[in-house]
N, C-alpha and C positions, 0 to 999 in steps of 0.2 A: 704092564704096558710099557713100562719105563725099558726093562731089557728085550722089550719085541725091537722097539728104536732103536736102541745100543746096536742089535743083532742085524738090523736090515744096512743100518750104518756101514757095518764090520762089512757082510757082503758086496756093497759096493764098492768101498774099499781097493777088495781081495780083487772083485769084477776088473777095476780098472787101472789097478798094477799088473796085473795078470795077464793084460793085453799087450805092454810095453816090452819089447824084443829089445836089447842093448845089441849095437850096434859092433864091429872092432873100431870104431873112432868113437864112442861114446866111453865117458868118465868124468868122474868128478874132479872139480877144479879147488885150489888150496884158495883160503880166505889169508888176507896180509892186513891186518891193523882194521879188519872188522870187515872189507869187502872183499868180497868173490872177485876173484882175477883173471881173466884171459889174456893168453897170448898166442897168439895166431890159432885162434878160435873163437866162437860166437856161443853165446850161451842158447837152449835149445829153448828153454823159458821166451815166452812174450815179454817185452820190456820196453821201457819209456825212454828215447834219450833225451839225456836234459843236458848235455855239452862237451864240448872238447878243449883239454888244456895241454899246450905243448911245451919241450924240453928244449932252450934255446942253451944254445955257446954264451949268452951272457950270465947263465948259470954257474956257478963257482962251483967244481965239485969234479968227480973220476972219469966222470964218464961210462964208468963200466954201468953191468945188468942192474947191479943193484943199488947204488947210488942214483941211476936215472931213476930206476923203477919206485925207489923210496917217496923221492922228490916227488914226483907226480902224485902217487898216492896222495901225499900231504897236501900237495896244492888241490885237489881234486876234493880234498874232505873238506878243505878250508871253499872254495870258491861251490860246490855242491853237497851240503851236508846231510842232506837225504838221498843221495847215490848210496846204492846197496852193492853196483859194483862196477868194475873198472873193465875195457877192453881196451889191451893195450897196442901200437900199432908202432913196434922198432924198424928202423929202417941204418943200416947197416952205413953212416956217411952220410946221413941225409937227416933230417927233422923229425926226433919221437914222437910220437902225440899220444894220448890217452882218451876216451870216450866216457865220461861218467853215465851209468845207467840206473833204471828205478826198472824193480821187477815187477811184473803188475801184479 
């Protein structure tokens, strides 16, 4: 009985990866200090937003990609500790901001 269930399991499974066609803009995205990161992308998953923390000038620090992109990380873990992940939103001269997310 035990492996009839295992077995119908497996076939669904198979059923409903086996439907899923990748896209040429579908791929996986790299996780940074434990959450899944977008950047000028939207994850395909359903998800919960639980807030936004932005990159001001009164911030001590380079400026560049990865110094902002640190910072917010941190502050995003710190002010939302169940965000599973981050969408990030650079703007080139203008005001970072970040989206903490919960994946449902």
């Amino acid at each position: 009985m035990r492996n009839i269930i295992l077995f119908i399991i497996f076939l669904l499974l198979v059923s409903f990866t086996a439907n899923y066609e990748p896209r040429n803009s579908t791929a996986e995205v790299e996780q940074v200090q434990g959450c899944y990161i977008f950047i000028d992308s939207r994850p395909v998953k359903e998800y919960k937003y639980l807030g936004t923390c932005k990159y001001t000038i009164a911030w001590v620090g380079s400026g560049q990609y990865q110094d902002v992109r640190n910072r917010l990380i941190k502050r995003i873990k710190k002010e939302y500790p169940e965000a599973d992940g981050i969408i990030f939103h650079f703007h080139d001269g203008g005001e970072d901001r970040a989206d903490a997310i919960k994946f449902n």
